[in-house]
C-alpha positions in Angstrom: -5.0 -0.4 -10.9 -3.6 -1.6 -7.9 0.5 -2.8 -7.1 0.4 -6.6 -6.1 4.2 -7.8 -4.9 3.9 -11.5 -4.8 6.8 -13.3 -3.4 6.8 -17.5 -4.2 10.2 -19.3 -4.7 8.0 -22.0 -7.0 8.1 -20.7 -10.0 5.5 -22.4 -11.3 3.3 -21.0 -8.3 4.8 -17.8 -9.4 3.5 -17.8 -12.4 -0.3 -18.8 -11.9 -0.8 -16.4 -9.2 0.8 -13.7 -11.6 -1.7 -14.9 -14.2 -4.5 -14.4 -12.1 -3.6 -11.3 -10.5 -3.5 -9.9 -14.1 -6.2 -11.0 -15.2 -8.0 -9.3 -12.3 -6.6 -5.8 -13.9 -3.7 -5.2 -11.7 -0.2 -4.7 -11.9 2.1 -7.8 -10.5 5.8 -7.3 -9.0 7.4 -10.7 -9.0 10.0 -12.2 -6.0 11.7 -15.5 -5.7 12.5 -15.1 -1.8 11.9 -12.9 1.0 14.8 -10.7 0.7 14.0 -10.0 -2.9 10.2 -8.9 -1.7 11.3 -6.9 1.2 13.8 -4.8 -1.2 11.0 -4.4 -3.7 8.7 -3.3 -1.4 10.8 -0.7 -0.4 11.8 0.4 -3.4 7.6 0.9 -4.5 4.6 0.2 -2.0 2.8 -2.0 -3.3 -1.1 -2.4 -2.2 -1.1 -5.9 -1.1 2.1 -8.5 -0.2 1.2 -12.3 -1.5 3.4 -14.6 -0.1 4.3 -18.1 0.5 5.5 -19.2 4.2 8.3 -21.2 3.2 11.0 -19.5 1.2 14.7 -19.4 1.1 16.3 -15.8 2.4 13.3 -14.9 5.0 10.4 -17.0 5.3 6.9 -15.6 4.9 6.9 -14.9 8.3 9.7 -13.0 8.5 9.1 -10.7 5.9 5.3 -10.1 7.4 7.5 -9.2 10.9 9.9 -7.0 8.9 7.4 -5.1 7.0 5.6 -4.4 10.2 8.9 -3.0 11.8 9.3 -0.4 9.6 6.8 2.8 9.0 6.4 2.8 5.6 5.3 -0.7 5.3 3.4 -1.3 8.4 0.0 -1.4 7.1 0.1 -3.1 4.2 -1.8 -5.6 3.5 -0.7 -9.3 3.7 -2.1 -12.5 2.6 0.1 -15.6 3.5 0.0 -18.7 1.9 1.2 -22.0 3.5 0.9 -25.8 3.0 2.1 -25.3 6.6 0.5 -23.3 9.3 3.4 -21.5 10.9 2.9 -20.1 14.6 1.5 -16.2 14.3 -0.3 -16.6 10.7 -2.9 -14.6 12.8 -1.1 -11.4 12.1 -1.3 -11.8 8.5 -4.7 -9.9 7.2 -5.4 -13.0 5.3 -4.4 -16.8 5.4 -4.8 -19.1 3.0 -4.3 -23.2 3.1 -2.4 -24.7 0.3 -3.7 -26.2 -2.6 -5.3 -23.1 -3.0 -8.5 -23.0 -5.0 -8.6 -20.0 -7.4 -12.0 -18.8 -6.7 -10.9 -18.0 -3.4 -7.5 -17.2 -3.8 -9.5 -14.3 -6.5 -11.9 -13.2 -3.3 -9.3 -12.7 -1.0 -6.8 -10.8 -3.4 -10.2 -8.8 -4.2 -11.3 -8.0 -0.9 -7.7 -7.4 0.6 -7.5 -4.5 -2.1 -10.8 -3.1 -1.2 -9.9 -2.8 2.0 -6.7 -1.2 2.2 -7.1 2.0 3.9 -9.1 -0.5 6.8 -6.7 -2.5 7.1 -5.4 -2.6 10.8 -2.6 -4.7 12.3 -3.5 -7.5 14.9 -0.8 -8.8 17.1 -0.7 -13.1 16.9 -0.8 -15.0 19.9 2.5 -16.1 22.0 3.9 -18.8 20.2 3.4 -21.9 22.4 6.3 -23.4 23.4 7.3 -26.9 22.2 6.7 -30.0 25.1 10.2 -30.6 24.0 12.6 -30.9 21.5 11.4 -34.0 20.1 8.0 -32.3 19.8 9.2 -29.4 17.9 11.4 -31.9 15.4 8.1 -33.5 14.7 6.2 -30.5 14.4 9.4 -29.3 11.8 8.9 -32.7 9.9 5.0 -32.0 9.2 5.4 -28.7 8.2 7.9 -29.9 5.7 6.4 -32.5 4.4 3.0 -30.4 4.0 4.9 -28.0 2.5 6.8 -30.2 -0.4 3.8 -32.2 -1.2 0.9 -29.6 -1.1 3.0 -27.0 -3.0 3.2 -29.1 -6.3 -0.4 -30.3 -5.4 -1.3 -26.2 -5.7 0.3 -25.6 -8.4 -1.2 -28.2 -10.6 -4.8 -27.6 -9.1 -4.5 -24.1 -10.1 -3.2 -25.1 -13.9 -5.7 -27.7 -14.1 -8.7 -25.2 -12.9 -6.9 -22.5 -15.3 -6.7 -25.3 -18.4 -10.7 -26.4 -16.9 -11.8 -22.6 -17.6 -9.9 -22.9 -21.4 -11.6 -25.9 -22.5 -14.8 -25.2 -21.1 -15.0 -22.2 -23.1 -14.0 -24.1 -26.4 -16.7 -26.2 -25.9 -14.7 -29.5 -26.3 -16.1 -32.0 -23.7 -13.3 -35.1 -24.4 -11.0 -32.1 -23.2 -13.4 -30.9 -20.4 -14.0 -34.5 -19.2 -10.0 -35.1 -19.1 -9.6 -31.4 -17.0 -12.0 -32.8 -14.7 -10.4 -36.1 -14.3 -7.2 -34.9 -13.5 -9.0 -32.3 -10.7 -10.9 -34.7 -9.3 -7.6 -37.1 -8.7 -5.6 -34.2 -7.3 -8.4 -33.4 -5.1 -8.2 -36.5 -3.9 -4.3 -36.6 -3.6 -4.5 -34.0 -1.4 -6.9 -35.2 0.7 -4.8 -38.2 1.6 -1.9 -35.7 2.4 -4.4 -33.8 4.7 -5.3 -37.0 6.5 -1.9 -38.2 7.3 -1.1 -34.9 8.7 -4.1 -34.6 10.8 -3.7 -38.2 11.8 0.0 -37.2 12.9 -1.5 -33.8 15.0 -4.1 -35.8 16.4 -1.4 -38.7 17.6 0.9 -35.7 18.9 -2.0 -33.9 20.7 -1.3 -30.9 18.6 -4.9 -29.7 16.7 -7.0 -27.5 18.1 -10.6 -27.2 18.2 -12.4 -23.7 17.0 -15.8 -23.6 19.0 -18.3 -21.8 18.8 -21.9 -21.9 19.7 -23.8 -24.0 17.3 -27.2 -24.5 16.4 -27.4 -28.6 15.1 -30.0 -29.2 13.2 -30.1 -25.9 10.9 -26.0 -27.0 10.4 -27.6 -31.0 9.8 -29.8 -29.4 7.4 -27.5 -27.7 5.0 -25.1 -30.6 5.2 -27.7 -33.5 4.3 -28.7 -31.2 1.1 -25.1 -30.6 0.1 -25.0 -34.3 -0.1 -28.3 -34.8 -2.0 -27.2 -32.4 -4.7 -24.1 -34.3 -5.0 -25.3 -37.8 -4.7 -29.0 -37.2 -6.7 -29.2 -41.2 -7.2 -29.2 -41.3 -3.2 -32.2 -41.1 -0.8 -31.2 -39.1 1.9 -33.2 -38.9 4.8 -33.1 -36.7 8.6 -34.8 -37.3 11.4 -34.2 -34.4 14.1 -37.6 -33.5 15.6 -36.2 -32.2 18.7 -35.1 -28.8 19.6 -32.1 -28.7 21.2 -29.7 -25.6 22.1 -27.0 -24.7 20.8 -23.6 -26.6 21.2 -20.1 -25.5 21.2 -18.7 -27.4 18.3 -15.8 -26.8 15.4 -18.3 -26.9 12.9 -15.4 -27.9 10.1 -14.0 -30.5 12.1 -17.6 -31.7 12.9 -18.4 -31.2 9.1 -15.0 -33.3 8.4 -16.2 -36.1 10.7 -20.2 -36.7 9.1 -18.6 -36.3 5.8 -17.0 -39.7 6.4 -19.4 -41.2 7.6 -21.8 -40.0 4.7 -19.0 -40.7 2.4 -18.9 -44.1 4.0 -22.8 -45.1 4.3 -23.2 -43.9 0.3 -20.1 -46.5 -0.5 -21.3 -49.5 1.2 -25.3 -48.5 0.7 -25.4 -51.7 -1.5 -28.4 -52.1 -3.4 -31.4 -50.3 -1.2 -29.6 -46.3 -2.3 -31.1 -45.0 1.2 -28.9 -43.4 4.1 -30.3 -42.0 7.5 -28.8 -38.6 9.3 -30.5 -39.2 12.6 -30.9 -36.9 15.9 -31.6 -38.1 19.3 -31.6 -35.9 22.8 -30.2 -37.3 26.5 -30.2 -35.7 29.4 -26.6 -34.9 29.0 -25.7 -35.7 24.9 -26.9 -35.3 21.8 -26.3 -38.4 19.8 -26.2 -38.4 15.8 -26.2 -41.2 13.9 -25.4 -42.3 10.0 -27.5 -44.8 8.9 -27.2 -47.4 6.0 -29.3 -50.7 5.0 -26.1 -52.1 2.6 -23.3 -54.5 2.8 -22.4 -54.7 6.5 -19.2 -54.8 8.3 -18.3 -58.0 9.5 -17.8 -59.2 13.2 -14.3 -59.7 13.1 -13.2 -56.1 11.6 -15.9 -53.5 13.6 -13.9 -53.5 16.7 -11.1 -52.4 14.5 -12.9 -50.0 12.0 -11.4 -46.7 14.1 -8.1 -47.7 14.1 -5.5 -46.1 12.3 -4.9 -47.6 8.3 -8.1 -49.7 8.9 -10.4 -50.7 6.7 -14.0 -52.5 7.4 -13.4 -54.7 3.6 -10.1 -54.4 2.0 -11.9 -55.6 -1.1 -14.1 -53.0 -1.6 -13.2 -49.2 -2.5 -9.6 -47.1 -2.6 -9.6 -45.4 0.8 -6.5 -44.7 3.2 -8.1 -46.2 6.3 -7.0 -43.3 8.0 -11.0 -41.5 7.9 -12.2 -43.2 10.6 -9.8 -42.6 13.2 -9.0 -39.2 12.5 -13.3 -39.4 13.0 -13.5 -41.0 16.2 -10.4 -39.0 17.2 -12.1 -35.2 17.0 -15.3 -36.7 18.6 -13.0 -36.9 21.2 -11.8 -33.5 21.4 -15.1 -32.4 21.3 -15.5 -34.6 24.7 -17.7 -36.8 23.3 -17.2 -40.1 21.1 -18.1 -42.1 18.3 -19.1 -45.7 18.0 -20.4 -48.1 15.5 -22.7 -51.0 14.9 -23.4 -53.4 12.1 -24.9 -56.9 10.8 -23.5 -58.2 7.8 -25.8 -58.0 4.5 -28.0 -55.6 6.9 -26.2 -52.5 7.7 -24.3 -50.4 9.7 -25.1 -47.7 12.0 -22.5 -45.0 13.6 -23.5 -43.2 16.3 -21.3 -39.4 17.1 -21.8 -38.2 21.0 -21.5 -34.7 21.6 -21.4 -33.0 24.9 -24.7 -30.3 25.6 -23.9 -27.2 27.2 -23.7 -27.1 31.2 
């Protein structure tokens, strides 16, 4: 049995991760800020610190950079959690993005306590400073606002997959079907709150690609069966013959971008249930294009379709209008672009340019 100290000034948050902790057969010491934390982890060493970011009376961050400074504490273990992602998370053994999902909020309490005698410490990066000070009040005002919206968000995802687990096992499927409701709408709560903040990074030039050589059509593969196991009733179709070599893409970012446009070509598929993932080679791009044969956009609203809060009908479905932009916006940060074209009552086909390798 291993000593988890986890440190969360939501006391509901508190509570679940105690819960779960538990349940995995440890033994859970409870704080309400980082001061409290730091003195109980003096006072026993526990095996693994979990801990929010923002907290009164030390942030997560300061109580990772105090329990490095001192002997005793230096190699423990540390998973940070964060609706926020504060400068230097890198030196925590473990980050996690809240709402966290339990599965793999179990995995990494799991595998930090495996490896506790491996664990080494890794200095973060220099914090970058700040354009100016307007920047960083802007930067302040995300993190905030990530922070009181996503926190609530994770701690009623983590109830709701808790009460899912409960009912399941009773059996009771009006319960079950209610559990899942309630998921399903917080999932999508909190995918609006993760598009207005990207949309604000992207406007302030402040997200950063991860890339990393990529091979396209095994990664096209995979993505165009996840979707025809979610969507069975669709006929999903990809065309990339070609060989091409491997590209240096975010390959979540890139995931985030075809997801909309899937998400979008299912939604306006109409009647004919058929969407095309297409791959085409030029001298200098690879060109991918999302194919439907359903409703159309009209003339008027495609050369507005990547704009911010735009929608192609404002009749038809419940989205934010934000998709599309934050799309066409991290095609261009992979130095390529994204385009679309479309007939009414015939279609619509967008096309993602990405940059080969020189």
């Amino acid at each position: 049995m291993s000593l988890v100290l986890i440190a969360e000034d939501e006391e509901a948050l508190l509570e679940v991760f105690s819960e779960v902790v538990e349940d995995l057969g440890h033994r859970v010491v409870r704080a309400h800020n980082g001061e409290e934390a730091l003195l109980l982890a003096r006072t026993e060493t526990p095996d693994l610190v979990v801990s929010d970011h923002m907290m009164p009376r030390k942030t997560g961050m300061q109580l990772l950079h105090a329990m490095r400074s001192e002997p005793a504490l230096s190699d423990v273990p540390f998973l940070l959690l964060s609706a926020a992602r504060p400068q230097g998370r890198e030196a925590a053994q473990t980050f996690l993005a809240k709402p966290v999902d339990l599965t793999t909020f179990e995995q990494a309490v799991s595998q930090a306590l495996q490896h506790r005698l491996a664990a080494r410490q890794e200095a973060g990066p220099t914090a970058r400073e700040p354009s100016n000070a307007l920047g960083l009040a802007r930067e302040e005002m995300l993190n905030w606002v990530a922070h009181e919206l996503k926190t609530p968000l994770s701690s009623a995802r983590l109830n709701t997959q808790l009460l899912l687990r409960k009912v399941r096992k009773r059996g009771i499927d009006d319960e079950r079907r209610s559990a899942e409701a309630v998921l399903r709408q917080l999932d999508r709560m909190n995918g609006l709150v993760t598009s207005i903040l990207d949309a604000s990074r992207l406007a302030d030039g402040k997200l950063e690609l991860k890339l990393q050589p990529t091979e396209l059509t095994p990664f096209l593969q995979e993505l165009v069966q996840e979707w025809r196991e979610l969507q069975p009733e669709m006929d999903f179709s990809l065309r990339a013959m070609e060989q091409v070599e491997p590209l240096m893409l975010d390959t979540e970012r890139l995931r985030q971008v075809l997801n909309n446009l899937l998400s979008n070509a299912v939604k306006y598929s109409g009647t004919s249930r058929h969407v095309e993932v297409g791959v085409t080679i030029n001298p200098g791009l690879v060109l991918v294009h999302v194919r439907d044969w359903g409703v159309g956009i009209p003339a008027s609203a495609l050369p507005h379709v990547f704009d911010r809060f735009q929608r192609a009908d404002e009749d038809r479905g419940r989205g934010h209008g934000l998709g599309l932009f934050i799309a066409a916006a991290l095609a261009k940060l992979h130095g390529g672009s994204l385009s679309a074209r479309s007939t009414l009552g015939e279609g619509s086909t967008f096309t993602l340019r990405l940059p080969r390798r020189n």
